[in-house]
N, C-alpha and C positions, 0 to 999 in steps of 0.2 A: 637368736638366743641359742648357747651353746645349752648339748644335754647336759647334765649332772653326770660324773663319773664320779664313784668310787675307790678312792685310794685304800690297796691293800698292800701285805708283805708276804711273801713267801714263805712260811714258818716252817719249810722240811721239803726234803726230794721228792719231786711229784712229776708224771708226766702228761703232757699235752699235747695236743694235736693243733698245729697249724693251721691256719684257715687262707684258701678253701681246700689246699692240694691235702691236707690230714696227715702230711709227715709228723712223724712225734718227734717231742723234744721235751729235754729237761729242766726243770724250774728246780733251780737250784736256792735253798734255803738265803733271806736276806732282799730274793728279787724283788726289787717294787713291779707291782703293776694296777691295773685301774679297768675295775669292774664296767663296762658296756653294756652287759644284758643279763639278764638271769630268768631265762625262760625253759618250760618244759623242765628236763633233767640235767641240765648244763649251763655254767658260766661262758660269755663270751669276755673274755681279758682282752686290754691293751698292754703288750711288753716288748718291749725295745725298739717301736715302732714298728710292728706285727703283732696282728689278731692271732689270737689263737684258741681254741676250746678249752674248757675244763669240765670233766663228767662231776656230774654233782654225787658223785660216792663220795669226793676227792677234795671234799669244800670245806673240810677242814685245815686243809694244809693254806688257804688264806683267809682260817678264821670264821666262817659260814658257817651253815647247815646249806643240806641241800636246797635248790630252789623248789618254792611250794609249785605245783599245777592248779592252774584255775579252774574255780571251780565249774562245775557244768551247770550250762544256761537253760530253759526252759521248764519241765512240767515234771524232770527225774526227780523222783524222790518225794512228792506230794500225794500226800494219801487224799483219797477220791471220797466222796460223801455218796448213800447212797440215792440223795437226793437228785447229786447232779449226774446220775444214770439214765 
């Protein structure tokens, strides 16, 4: 089974980074491309047949907000009883 991708549009000049060498490049308004990953602070795209990054400042130019971070696992943030001292 294939993953779910994303189909998005470019809606304004935006720059990317190439995956993996990080050359930037232009996304020029109109481009399709199709969301892969939306992890930590950045999109990973599919466009023209090349991965490429998007900083999630930037995740409005296909329509997003930036991606959320997960939250953190374990015992952070739970108030302690004085019981269980």
């Amino acid at each position: 089974m294939r993953p779910v991708r994303e189909s998005v549009v470019v809606t304004r000049p935006v720059t990317v980074e190439r995956i993996p060498d990080g050359t930037p490049l232009e996304l020029e308004p109109g481009t399709p491309a199709q969301v892969t990953q939306a992890l930590g602070s950045h999109f990973t795209l599919h466009v023209g047949g090349r991965l490429v990054r998007l900083d999630g400042s930037e995740a409005d130019a296909i329509g997003r907000g930036p991606p959320q971070e997960p939250a953190a696992q374990g015992g952070a943030g739970r108030a302690v009883s004085p019981s269980m001292c």
